[in-house]
N, C-alpha and C positions, 0 to 999 in steps of 0.2 A: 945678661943678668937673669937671675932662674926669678920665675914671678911666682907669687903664694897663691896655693891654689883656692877655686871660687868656691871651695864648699866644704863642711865641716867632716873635719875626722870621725869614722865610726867607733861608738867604744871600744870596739875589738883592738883596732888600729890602735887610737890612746892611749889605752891601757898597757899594750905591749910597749909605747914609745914613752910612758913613764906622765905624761900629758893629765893634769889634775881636770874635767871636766865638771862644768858648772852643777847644781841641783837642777830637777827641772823645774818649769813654771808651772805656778796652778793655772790652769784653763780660766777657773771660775772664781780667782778671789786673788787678792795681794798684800803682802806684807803690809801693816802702815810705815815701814819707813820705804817704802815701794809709793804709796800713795801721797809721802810726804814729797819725796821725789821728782812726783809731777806727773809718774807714769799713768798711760790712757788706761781708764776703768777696763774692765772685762764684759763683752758687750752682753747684752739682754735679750730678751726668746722675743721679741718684736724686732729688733735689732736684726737676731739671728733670719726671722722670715724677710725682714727686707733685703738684707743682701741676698737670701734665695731667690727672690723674687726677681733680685736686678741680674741674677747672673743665669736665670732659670726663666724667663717667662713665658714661651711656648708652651711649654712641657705642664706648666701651673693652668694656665687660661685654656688648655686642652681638659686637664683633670676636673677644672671646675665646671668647666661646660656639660662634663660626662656626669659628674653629679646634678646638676640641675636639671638635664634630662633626666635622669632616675629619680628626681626626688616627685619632678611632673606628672611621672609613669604613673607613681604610686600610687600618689593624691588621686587621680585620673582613675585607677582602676577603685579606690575606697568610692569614690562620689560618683559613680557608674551605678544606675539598678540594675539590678538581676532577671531572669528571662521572665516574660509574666507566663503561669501557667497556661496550656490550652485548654479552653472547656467544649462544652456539647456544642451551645451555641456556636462558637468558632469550625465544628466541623459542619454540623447544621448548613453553615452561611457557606464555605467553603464547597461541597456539595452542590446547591443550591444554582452557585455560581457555575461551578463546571456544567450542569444537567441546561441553562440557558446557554450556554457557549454552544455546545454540543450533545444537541437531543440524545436520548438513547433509544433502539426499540424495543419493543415492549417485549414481556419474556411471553407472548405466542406470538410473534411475529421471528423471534431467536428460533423459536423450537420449528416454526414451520419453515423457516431457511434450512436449518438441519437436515428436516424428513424429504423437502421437494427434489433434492437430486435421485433419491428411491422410489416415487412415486411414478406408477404405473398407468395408463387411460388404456383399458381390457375389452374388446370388441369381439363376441363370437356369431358368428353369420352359422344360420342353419342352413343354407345355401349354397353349394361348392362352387358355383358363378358369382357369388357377389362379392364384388369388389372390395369392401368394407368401406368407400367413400361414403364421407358424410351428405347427406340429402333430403331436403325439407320432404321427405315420402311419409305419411303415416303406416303406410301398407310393410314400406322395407323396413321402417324403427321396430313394428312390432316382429320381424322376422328375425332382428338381430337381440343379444343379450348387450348392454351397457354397466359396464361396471370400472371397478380398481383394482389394482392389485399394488404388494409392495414388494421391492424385490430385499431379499435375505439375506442373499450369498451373491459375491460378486463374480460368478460364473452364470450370471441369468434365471436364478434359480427364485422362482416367485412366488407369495403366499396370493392368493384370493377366496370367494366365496363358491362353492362349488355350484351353488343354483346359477350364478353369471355364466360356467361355462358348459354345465349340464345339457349333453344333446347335442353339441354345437359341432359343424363339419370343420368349421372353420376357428381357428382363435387370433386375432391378430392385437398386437401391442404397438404403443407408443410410449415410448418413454420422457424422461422430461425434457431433454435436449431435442425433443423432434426425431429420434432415429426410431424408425418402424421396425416391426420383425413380427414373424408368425412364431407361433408358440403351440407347446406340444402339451399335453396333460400328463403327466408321469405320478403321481400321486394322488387320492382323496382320502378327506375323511368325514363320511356321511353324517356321523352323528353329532361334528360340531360344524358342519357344512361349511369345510375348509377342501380346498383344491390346493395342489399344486401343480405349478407351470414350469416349463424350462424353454427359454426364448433361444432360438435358431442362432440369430445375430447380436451384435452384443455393441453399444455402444462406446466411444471413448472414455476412458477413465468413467465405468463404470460404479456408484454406490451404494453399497448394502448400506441396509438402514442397523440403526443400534437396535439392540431388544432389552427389555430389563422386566424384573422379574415383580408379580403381581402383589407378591409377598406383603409389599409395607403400605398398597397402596389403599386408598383410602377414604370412604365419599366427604367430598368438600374440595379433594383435589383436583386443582383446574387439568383440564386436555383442550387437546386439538382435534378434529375431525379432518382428514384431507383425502377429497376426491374427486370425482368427475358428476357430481349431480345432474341428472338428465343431460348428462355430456358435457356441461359446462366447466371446463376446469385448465388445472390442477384449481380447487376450491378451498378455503379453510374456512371451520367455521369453531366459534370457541366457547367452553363451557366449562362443568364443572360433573367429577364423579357422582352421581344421585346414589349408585346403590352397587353392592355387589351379592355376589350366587343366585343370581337371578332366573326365572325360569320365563322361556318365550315359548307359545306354540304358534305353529305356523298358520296363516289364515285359513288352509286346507286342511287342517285337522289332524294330520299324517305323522306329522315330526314334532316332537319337542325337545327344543335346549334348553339345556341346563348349563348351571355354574357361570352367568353371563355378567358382564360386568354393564349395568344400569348408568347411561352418559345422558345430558343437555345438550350437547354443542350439536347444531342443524346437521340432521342428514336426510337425507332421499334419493329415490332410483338412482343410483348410479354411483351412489359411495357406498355400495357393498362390495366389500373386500379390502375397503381403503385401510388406510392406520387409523387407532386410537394415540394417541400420541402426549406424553406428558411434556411438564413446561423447559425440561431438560435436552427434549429432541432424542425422545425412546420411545420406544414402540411397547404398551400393554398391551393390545388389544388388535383383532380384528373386526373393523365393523360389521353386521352381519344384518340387523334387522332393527326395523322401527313398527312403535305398535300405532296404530291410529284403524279407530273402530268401522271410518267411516271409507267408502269407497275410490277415493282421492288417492290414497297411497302417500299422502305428503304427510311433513312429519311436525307434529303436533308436542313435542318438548319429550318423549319419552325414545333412547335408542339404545341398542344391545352390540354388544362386541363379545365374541371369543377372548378368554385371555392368552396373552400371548404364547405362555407355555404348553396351552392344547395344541398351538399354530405349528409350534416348534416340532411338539411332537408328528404332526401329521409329515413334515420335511423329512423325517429322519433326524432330527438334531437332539442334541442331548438333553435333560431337561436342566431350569438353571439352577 
């Protein structure tokens, strides 16, 4: 026996088959003779969320959870204060902190790190037998000249004072690494009693010193002085520009410099020729002379340097 099928004809279908189909139902409301009937009311938007809720509830306790983290976010970022500004005192204290942690040193301790790989200890023996060993002699000190020199160019090429090497049979150098070498006189210039030397041999990774130009400097700015005082060295000693175009005559009457740049920082025998040296670790100057009236020779707070640019010019070099 043929069975009736489980599901309703489409209108298309009915329609062609002559088939009268019912009106449809309102979703949301019912005749009263519908309600006098008995039929279930039409359900309510609390209704409608509960059966979502029973037929949906991962998907709901998922989305709720995602709003309650966001609404957390929110609140969380409004009741958060904002960065406090940085002031002086915070960099002040900041500072402060680092420079206890990790001293720093000083800016002539910086400058004279700079200049001491170019610094020169300049030995001339008027004697073609001596040795140039050091030796507690009075007789051989006074035979020898004691001075500095600084080297320029990293071919051995050296500024000093011409009276250190003036006469001398012999010139010999040490440079700062301890390597020795004899050195030849290839240049002077008398009237700012500048020599130049060019050394035989030449150490490893040799270096010239910086030079910078006299132009902006200025008294009250700090230098360096480095050299071999009465052979003691490499020496630093630290002060401050007093003066500059200064005019020095020599204790002998003979010679006067001019254009000299007037230093503080301690010099004597044996830092002529050394650098003048700013807190940058550049060479203004060559030291040349100190005045003290009295027969000592040591130096009493007044010293003279070439500036640099006369130095340059007695090398050959350009001016800056």
């Amino acid at each position: 026996m043929k069975k009736a099928p489980l599901y309703s004809p489409s209108p298309r279908r009915a329609a062609a088959a002559g088939v009268a189909l019912p009106p449809a139902a309102d979703a949301t409301a019912m005749s009263p003779a519908a309600a006098q009937a008995g039929a279930p009311p039409a359900p309510s938007a609390h209704g409608r969320l509960r059966r979502l809720a029973r037929t949906w509830p991962a998907p709901l306790w998922a989305l709720a959870g995602a709003l309650f983290a966001l609404a957390s976010l929110l609140l969380a970022l409004q009741l958060r204060p904002g960065p406090r500004a940085i002031t002086q005192d915070d960099i002040d204290a900041a500072v402060r902190q680092s420079l206890e942690k990790e001293p720093q040193p000083s800016a002539a301790a910086k400058a004279y790190e700079a200049i001491l790989p170019s610094v020169v200890r300049v030995v001339s023996m008027l004697d073609e037998n001596d040795s140039g060993e050091d030796k507690p002699d009075d007789k051989r000190a006074l035979e020898r000249g004691l001075g500095t020199g600084v080297v320029i160019i990293d071919n051995g090429t050296i500024l000093t004072n011409l009276h250190v090497v003036w006469g001398a049979k012999k010139i010999k150098l040490r440079f700062a690494d301890g390597h020795e070498s004899a050195a030849t006189l290839i240049g002077a210039q008398p009237e700012h009693d500048l020599a130049v030397l060019k050394a035989e041999s030449l150490p490893d990774d040799l270096e010239a010193a910086t030079m910078r130009s006299t132009a902006d400097l200025r008294p009250g700015d700090h230098v360096i002085a480095v050299g071999h005082p009465f052979g003691i060295g490499p020496s630093v000693s630290y002060g401050v520009v007093s003066g500059l175009k200064r005019e020095f005559r020599a204790p002998d009457g003979e010679k006067t410099l001019t254009n000299l740049i007037q230093f503080d920082a301690a010099a004597n025998p044996g830092n002529s020729g050394g650098p003048l040296v700013t807190m940058d670790g550049h060479v203004v100057g060559i030291v040349t002379a100190i005045l003290n009236p009295s027969e000592q020779r040591t130096f009493i707070g007044i010293g003279f340097a070439v500036p640099i640019e006369n130095a340059a010019a007695a090398a050959g070099m350009p001016p800056f």
